[in-house]
ZAMARGU-4260 file (C-alpha; in steps of 0.2 Angstrom, whole numbers, plus 5000, padded with zeros to 4 digits):
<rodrens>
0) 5154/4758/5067 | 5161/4776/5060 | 5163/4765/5043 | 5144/4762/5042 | 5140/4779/5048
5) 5151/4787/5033 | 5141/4773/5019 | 5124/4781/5027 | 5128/4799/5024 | 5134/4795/5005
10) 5118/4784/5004 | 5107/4798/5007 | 5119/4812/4999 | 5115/4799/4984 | 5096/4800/4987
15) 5097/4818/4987 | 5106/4822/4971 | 5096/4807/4961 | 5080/4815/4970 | 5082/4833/4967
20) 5085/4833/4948 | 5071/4821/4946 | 5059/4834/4957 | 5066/4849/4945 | 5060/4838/4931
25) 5044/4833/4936 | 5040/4852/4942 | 5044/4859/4924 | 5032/4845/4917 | 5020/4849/4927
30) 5024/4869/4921 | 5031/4875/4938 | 5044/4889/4935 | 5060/4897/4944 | 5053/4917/4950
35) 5052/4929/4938 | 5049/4946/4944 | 5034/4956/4938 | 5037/4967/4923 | 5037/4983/4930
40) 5047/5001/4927 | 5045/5018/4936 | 5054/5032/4935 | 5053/5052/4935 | 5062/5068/4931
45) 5071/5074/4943 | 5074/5056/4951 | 5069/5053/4969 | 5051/5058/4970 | 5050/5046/4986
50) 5062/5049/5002 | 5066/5039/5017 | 5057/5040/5033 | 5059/5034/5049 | 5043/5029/5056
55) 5033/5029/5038 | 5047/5021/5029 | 5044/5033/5013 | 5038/5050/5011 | 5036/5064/4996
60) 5048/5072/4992 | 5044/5091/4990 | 5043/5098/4972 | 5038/5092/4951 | 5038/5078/4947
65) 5036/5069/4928 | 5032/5052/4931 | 5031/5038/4919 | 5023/5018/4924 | 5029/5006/4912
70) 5027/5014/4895 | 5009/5023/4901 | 5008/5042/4897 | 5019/5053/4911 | 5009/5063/4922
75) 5014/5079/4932 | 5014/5077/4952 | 5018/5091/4963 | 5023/5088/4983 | 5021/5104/4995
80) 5032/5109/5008 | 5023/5098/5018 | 5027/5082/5011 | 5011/5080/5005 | 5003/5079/4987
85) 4993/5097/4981 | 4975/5100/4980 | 4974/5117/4976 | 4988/5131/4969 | 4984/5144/4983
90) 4988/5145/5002 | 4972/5143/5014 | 4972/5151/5029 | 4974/5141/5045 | 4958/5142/5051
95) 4949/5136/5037 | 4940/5116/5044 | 4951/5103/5036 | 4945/5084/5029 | 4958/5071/5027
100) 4959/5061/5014 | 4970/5044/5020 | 4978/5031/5008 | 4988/5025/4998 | 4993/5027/4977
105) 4975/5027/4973 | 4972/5041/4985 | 4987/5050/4980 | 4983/5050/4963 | 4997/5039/4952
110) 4995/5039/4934 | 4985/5056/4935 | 4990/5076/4934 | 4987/5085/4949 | 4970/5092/4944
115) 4964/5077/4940 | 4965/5066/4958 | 4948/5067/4966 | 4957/5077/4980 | 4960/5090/4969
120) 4945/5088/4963 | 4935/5090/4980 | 4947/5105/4985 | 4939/5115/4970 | 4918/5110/4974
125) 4923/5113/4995 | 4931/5129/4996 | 4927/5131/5013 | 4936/5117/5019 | 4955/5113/5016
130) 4956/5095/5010 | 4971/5085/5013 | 4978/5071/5004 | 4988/5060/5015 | 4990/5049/5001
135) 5006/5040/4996 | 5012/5027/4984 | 5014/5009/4994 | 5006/5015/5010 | 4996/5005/5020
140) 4985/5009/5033 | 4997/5008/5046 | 5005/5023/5039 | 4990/5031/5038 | 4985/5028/5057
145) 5003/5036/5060 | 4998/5051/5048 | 4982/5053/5057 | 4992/5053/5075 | 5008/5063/5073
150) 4994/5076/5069 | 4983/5076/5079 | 4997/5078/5094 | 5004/5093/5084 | 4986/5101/5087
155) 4978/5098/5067 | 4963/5091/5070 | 4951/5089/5056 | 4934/5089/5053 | 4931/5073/5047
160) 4942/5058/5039 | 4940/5046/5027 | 4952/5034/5026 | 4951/5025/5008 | 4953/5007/5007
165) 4959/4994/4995 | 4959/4976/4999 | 4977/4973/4995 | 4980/4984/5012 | 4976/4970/5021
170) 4995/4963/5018 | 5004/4981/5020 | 4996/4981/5036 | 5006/4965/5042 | 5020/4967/5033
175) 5015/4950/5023 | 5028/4941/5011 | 5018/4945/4996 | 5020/4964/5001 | 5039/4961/5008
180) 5039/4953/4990 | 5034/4969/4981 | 5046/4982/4992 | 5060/4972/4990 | 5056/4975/4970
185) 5055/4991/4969 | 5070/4992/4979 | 5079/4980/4970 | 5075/4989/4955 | 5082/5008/4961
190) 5099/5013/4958 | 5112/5013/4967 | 5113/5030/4973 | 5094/5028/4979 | 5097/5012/4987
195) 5111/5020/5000 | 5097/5034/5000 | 5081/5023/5006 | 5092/5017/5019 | 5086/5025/5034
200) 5067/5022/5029 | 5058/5008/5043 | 5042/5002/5034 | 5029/5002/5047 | 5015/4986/5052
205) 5005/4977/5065 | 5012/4962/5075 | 4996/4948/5077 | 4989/4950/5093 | 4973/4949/5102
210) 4975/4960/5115 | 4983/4977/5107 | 4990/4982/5091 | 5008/4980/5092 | 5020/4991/5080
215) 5035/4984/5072 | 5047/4993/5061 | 5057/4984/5046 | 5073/4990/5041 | 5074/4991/5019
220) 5090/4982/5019 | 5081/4965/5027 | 5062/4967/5021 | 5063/4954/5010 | 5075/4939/5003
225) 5075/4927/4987 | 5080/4911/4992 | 5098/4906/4982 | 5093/4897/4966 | 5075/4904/4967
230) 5077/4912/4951 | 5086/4896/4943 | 5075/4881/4950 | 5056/4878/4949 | 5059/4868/4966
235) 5065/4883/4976 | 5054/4894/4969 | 5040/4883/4977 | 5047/4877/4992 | 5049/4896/4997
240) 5031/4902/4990 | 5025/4887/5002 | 5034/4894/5016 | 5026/4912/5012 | 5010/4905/5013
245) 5013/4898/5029 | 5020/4914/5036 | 5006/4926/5028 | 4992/4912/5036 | 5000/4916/5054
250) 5000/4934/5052 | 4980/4932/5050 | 4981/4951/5042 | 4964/4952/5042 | 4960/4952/5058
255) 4973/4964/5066 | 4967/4974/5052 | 4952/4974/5058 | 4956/4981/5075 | 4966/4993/5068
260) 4953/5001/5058 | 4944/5001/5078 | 4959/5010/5083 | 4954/5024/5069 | 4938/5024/5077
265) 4944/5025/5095 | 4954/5040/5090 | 4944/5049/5081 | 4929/5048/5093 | 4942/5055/5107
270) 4945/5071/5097 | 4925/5073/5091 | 4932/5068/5072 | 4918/5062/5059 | 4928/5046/5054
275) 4923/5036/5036 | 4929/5020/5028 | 4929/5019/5010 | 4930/5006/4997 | 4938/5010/4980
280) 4941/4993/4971 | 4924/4980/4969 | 4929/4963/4971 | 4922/4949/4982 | 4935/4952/4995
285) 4931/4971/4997 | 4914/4968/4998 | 4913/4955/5014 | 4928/4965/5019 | 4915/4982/5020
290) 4902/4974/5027 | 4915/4965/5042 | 4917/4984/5045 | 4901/4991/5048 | 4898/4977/5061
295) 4909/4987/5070 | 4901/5001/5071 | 4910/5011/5059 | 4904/5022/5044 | 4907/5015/5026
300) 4905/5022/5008 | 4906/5009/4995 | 4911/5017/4979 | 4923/5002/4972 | 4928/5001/4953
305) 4932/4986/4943 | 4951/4993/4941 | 4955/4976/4929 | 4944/4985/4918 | 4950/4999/4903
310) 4938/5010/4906 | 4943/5015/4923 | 4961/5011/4922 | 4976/5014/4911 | 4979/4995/4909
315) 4990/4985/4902 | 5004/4999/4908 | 4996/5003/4923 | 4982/4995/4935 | 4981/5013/4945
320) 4962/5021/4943 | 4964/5032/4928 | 4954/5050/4928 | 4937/5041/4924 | 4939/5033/4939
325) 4944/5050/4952 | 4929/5058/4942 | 4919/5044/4950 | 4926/5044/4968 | 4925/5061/4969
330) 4905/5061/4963 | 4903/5050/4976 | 4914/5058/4992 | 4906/5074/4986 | 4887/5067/4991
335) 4893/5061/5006 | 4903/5079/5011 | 4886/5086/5006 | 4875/5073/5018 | 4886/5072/5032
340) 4893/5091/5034 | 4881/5105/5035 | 4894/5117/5030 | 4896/5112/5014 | 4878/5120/5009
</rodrens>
């Protein structure tokens, strides 16, 4: 008995070794590939323009910055005190009526000077407001709901919000593969020294849920994993994309992003805050993405760019809106300013 138990285990240990080369085989025909990560290089002068954060995962580091994507031209960012990016050289007094800008790179203005992100940009035609720019590179709208509440309990409560989508959110806001993918990267990617830094940083998102949004924290160290071999064999590679897919379908981002952006209603409507939605890349997916919004009730300003395009983009080196594109954002959030808050007259 133990004798034909031992031939069956050789029998399909046999299978599997004539079986999986043939599978590598047929893959690479068929012009499946082992992972390669995407070309992509960042750095600045001095190092470390990002910094761990517990609840947010990352934050801005205060100070200059020169930062250089891929070989695109290097631009000049400067953090405040705050942690946050500049929109204007001189102090405002408190009382001044603030707006918040919410977001992520796009709002924060990557790839561009300081004086040329729309936020600057609206800082210098709204002089009697102080405009915020809560913006920050690989933030999701998660973070940006946690921006929005940790100031509001400290007693900041703005004017009016206007929290600036992009479709790719959707995946930051679960904490899809795709977006554990792209951390793990840029991670991957830092030195050594920045590594052991990051360390303390939990990335923030929304557990699937149809009763309540749920917050979970991931740690850096365990955001995301290559399978061994995935970078070797076209077999593994796919196996393991498959198994993403599954795993990004059951997190269903888009609904429980939904109800987060009713969350962000929900709270602004408590504190008497003029809340906005907008759009700043046109695709299909923005678009019926947009319009899910208004159904629930809540304000939206379309002003999407085709950002695969040169003209409003610094592409092939980098895909972030160039200054054509924060001319137009800001021509666009400076019309709504001007509709939607009488002071701006």
């Amino acid at each position: 008995m133990e004798k034909g138990k031992g031939k069956k285990i050789l029998y399909y240990i046999y299978l599997l070794l004539i079986f999986a080369p043939c599978l590598e085989i047929a893959l690479r025909i068929l012009q499946y590939e082992p992972y390669k990560q995407e070309k992509f290089f960042i750095q600045s002068h001095p190092t470390q323009c990002l910094i761990p954060h517990p609840k947010l995962g990352f934050a801005l580091n205060p100070g200059t910055f020169e930062v250089q994507i891929n070989q695109a031209k290097p631009y000049i960012v400067t953090h405040g005190p705050d942690s946050l990016r500049i929109t204007h050289r001189s102090n405002l007094p408190d009382s001044v009526e603030k707006i918040f800008l919410l977001g992520c790179s796009y709002t924060y203005g990557m790839g561009v000077d300081d004086k040329e992100s729309f936020p600057y940009l609206l800082q210098q035609a709204f002089p009697n407001f102080q405009i915020k720019n809560f913006g920050v590179p690989g933030f999701g709208n998660v973070q940006s709901y946690l921006q929005l509440e940790a100031e509001i309990n400290k007693g900041n409560i703005p004017e009016m919000v206007i929290l600036n989508l992009v479709d790719f959110h959707l995946e930051r806001n679960a904490l899809t593969p795709d977006y554990r993918k792209n951390l793990h990267m840029g991670f991957a990617r830092s030195s050594e020294e920045i590594k052991d830094k990051m360390k303390p940083g939990r990335i923030p998102f929304i557990l699937s849920s149809e009763e309540e949004l749920i917050f979970a924290w991931e740690s850096w160290d365990s955001v995301y994993q290559n399978w061994r071999g995935r970078e070797t064999l076209a077999s593994i590679n796919l196996f393991q994309s498959i198994a993403d897919k599954w795993e990004r379908e059951a997190l269903n981002p888009r609904a429980t992003s939904l109800q987060l952006f009713t969350a962000f209603q929900t709270l602004c409507e408590k504190h008497e805050i003029i809340f906005c939605i907008s759009n700043l890349r046109a695709n299909k997916t923005s678009e019926e993405l947009l319009e899910a919004i208004s159904e629930l009730g809540i304000d939206t300003l379309d002003m999407g760019l085709d950002l695969l395009s040169k003209e409003f983009s610094s592409l092939p080196e980098d895909s972030h809106p160039n200054t054509s594109a924060h001319r137009h954002y800001f021509k666009k959030i400076s019309a709504y300013l001007r509709k939607n808050l009488p002071k701006t007259d």
